[in-house]
C-alpha positions in Angstrom: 10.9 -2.9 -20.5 11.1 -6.4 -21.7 11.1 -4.6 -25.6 13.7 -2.4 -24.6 16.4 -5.1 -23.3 15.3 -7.9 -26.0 16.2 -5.2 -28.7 18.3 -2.1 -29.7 15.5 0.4 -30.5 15.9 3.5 -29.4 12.5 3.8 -29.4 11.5 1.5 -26.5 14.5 3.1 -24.6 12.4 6.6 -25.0 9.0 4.8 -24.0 10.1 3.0 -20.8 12.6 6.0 -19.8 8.9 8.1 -19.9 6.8 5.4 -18.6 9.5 5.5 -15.4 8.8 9.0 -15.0 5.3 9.0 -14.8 5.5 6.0 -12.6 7.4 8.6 -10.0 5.2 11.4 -10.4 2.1 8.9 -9.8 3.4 8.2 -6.6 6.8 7.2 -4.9 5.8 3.5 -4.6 5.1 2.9 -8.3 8.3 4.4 -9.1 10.6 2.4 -6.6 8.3 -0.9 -7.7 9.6 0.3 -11.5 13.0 0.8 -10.2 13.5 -2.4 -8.8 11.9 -4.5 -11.5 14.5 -2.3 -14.1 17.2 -3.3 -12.0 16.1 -7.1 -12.7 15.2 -6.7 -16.5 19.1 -5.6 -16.5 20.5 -8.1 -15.0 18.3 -11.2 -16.5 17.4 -9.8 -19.5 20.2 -7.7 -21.0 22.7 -8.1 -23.4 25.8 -9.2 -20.3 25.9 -9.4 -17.1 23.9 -5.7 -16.6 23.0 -3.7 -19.3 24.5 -0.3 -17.7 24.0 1.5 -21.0 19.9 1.3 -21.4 19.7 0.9 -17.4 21.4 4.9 -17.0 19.7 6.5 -20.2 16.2 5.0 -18.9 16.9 6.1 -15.0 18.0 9.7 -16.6 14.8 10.1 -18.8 12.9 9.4 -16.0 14.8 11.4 -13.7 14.2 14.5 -16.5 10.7 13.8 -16.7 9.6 13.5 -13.0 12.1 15.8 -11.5 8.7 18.7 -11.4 7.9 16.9 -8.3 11.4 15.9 -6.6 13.1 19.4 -7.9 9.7 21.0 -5.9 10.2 18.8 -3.0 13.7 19.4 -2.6 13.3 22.6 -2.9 10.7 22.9 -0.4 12.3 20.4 2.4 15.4 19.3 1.6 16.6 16.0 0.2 16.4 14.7 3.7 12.8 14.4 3.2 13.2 11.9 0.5 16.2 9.9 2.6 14.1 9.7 5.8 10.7 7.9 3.4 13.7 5.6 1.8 15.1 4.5 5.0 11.7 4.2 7.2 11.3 1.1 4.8 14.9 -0.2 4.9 16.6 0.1 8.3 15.4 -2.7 9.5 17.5 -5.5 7.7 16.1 -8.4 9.4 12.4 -6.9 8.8 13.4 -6.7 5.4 14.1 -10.1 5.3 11.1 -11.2 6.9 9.0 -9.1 4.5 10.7 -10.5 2.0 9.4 -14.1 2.7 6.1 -13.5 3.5 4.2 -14.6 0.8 0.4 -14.1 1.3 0.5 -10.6 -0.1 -2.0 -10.5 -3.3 -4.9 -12.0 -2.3 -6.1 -15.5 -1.2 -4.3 -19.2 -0.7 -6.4 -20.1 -3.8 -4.1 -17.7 -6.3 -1.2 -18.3 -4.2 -1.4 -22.1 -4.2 -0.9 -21.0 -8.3 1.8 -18.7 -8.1 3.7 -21.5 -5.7 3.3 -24.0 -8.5 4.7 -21.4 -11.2 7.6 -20.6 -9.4 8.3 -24.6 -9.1 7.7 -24.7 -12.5 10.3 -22.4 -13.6 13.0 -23.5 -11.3 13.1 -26.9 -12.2 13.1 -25.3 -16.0 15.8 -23.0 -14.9 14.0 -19.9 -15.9 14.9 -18.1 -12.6 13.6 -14.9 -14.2 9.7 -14.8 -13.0 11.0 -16.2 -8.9 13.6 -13.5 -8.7 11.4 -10.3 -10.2 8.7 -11.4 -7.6 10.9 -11.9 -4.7 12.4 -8.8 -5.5 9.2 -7.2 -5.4 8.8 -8.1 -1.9 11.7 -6.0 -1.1 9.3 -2.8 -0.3 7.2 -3.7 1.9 3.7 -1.7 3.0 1.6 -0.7 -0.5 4.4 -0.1 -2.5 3.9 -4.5 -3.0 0.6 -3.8 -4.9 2.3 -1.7 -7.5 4.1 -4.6 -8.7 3.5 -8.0 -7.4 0.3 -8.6 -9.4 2.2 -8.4 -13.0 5.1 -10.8 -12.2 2.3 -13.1 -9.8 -0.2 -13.1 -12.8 2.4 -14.5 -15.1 3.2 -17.6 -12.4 -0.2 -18.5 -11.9 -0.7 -18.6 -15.5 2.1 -20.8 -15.1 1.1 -22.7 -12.6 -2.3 -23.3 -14.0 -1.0 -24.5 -17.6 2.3 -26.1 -17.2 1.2 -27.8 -13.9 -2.2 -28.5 -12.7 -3.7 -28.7 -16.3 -1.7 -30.9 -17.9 -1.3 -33.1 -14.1 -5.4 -33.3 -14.7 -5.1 -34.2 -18.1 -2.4 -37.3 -17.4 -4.1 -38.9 -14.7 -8.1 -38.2 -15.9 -8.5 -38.2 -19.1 -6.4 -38.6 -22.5 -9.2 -36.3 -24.2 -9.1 -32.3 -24.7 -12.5 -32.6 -22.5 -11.3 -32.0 -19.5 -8.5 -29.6 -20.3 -11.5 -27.7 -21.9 -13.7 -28.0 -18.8 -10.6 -26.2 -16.5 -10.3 -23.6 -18.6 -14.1 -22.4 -19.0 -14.2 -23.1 -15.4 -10.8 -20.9 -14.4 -12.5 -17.9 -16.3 -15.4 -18.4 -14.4 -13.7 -18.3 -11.2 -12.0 -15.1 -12.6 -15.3 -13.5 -13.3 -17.0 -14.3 -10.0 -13.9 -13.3 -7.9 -14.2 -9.8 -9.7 -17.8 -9.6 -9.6 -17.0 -10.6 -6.0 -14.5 -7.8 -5.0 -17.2 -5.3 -7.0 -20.2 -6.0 -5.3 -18.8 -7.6 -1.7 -19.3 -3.9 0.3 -22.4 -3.2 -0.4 -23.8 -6.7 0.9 -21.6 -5.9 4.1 -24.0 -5.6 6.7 -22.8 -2.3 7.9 -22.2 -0.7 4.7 -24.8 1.8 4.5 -24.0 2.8 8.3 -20.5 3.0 6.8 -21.5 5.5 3.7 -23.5 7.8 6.7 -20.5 8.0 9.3 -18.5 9.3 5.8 -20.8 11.7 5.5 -21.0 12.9 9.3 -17.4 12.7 9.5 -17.0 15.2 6.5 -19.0 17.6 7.4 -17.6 17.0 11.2 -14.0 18.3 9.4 -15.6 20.9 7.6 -17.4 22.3 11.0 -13.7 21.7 12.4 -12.0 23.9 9.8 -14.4 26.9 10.2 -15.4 26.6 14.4 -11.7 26.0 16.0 -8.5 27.9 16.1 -6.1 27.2 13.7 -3.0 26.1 16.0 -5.2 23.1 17.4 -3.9 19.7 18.0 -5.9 16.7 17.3 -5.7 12.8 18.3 -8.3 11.2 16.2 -9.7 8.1 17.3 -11.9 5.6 14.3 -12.4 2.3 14.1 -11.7 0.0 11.0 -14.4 1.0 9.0 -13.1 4.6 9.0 -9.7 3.5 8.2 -9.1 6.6 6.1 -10.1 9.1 8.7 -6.7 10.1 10.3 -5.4 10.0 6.7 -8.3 12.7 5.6 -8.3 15.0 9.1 -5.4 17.0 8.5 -5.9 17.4 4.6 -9.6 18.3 5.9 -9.4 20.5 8.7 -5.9 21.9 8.1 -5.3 21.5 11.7 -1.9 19.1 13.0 -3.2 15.4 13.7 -0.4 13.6 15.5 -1.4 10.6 15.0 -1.9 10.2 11.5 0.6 7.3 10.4 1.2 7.5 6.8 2.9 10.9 5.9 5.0 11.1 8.8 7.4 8.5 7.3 8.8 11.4 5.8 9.8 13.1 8.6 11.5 9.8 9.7 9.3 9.1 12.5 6.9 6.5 11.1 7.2 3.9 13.5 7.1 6.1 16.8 3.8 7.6 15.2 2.5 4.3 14.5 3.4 2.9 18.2 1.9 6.2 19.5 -1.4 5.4 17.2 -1.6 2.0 18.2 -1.3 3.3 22.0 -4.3 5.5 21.6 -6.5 3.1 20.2 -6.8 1.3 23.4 -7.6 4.1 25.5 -10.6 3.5 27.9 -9.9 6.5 30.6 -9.2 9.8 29.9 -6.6 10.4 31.8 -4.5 7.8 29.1 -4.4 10.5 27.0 -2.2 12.6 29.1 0.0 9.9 30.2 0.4 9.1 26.0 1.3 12.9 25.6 3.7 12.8 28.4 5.1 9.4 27.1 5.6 10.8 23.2 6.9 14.4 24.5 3.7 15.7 22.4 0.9 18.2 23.6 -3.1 18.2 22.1 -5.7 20.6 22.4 -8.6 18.0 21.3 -9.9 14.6 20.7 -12.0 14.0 17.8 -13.5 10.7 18.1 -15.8 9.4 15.1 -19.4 8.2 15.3 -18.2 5.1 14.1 -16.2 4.7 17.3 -18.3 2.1 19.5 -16.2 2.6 22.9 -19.4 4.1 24.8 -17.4 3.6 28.0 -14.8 5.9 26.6 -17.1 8.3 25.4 -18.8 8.9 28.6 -15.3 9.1 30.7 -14.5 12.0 28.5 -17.9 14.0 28.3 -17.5 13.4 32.4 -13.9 13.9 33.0 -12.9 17.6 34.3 -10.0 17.6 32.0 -12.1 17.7 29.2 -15.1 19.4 27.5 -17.4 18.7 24.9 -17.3 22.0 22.2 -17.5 20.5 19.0 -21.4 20.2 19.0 -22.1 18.4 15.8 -23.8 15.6 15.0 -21.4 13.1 14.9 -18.9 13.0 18.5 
């Protein structure tokens, strides 16, 4: 991108037109996350006030080269599907806002202590390139900020590091190369331990083998479901944190309706009623709640699928005892 609007190859134009493509057809996120940082490359970084020339041809070549999936998807549901996961982001404009300022997003004060630094750095320099591209990144919200914050943040904690703290270190310390020396060997050790770190952390988490068991169980607990109930069955699934992915996984699993899996149903515009409705069921303690949350939503459920990683023994034993309900899926997980 940067190629592409410093020059007048045709060439670049070709590669970051495909590159935008695949970006889409890797997943909606990546795509908006290049969409965004396109329209800032045009507007800081091309020849006027926006380059409108390489900006269309690299939104149409992208358009071309993803449109297997969005041609499929319209064709399938509409274009209201893709309007309703647009605007479950965006209709709150003073969420927006607030997303838009909140900073802690790519891991630890440490790095963004850095990053804060770079982007003093460059405003006082004028370069208001680097500040805008990563506040514009904010703009998404949710995942779609991991797609792109890290490139733009990377660069201002480079920053940061080198134009700031280094040479800061180097005025009041030392005159000598010593101690600019000793920060450097000492910031790529940091890197390396942070990365060996975030490799190695789960499996000194003290649950983490119990974690990789309940996976298991809860597999083969979706698998049982698949085969052993009918097929117009409606689930609430209750987990706990360490089985974060569990609603995600039932339906795909079990091919039976979950209603309250969260991410998915921002495309049928009804993300944050199915998150409230989640967040609702997660402190249940009687089993009679679960009636009054169906009542309150306007939804009905056949089952409960709670996993063995759920500790709520209270719960548990106000179901298997309630005469609304009864235990049929006899696996060995819940």
């Amino acid at each position: 991108m940067h190629k592409m609007f410093s020059t007048d190859s045709l060439k670049y134009i070709l590669i970051t037109g495909f590159l935008f493509g695949i970006a889409v057809l890797g997943s909606p996120g990546g795509g908006y996350a290049f969409a965004i940082s396109l329209v800032v490359f045009s507007f800081l970084k091309g020849r006027g006030i926006f380059d409108a020339k390489k900006f269309t041809s690299v939104a149409l070549i992208g358009a071309v080269v993803s449109s297997p999936w969005w041609l499929t998807v319209i064709d399938y549901h509409g274009i209201d599907i893709l309007l309703n996961g647009f605007m479950s982001r965006h209709s709150d404009i003073l969420g927006l806002i607030v997303k838009s300022l909140y900073f802690h997003v790519f891991g630890g004060l440490f790095w963004a202590a850095f990053c804060l630094f770079g982007i003093f750095y460059c405003i006082i320099k004028r370069e208001f390139f680097l500040p805008i591209w990563f506040i514009s990144a904010l703009i998404p919200g949710g995942a779609e900020i991991g797609y792109i914050i890290p490139i733009p943040a990377a660069i201002l904690i480079t920053l940061g590091l080198f134009k700031v703290v280094i040479p800061g270190f180097k005025k009041d310390i030392s005159r000598t190369n010593k101690i600019h020396q000793l920060l450097i060997v000492a910031f790529i050790l940091l890197i390396i331990f942070h990365g060996v770190g975030e490799a190695i952390g789960p499996s000194l988490y003290k649950d983490y083998d119990a974690m990789i068991y309940t996976e298991k169980n809860d597999m083969e607990a979706m698998k049982w479901i698949k085969l052993n109930t009918a097929e117009n069955s409606i689930f609430f699934v209750i987990n706990d944190q360490t089985a974060w992915w569990l609603k995600d996984w039932f339906p795909a699993i079990t091919r039976r309706i979950t209603l309250n899996t969260p991410y998915g149903s921002e495309w049928a515009g009804d993300f944050e009623r199915i998150v409230q409705m989640d967040e609702d069921i997660s402190k249940c303690t009687e089993a009679y709640h679960f009636t009054e949350i169906a009542n309150k939503y306007g939804v009905r459920f056949t089952h409960i699928y709670i996993s063995k990683t759920q500790s709520d023994a209270y719960l548990i034993h106000n179901l298997k005892h309630s005469e609304s309900f009864e235990v049929d899926l006899r696996t060995r997980t819940q």
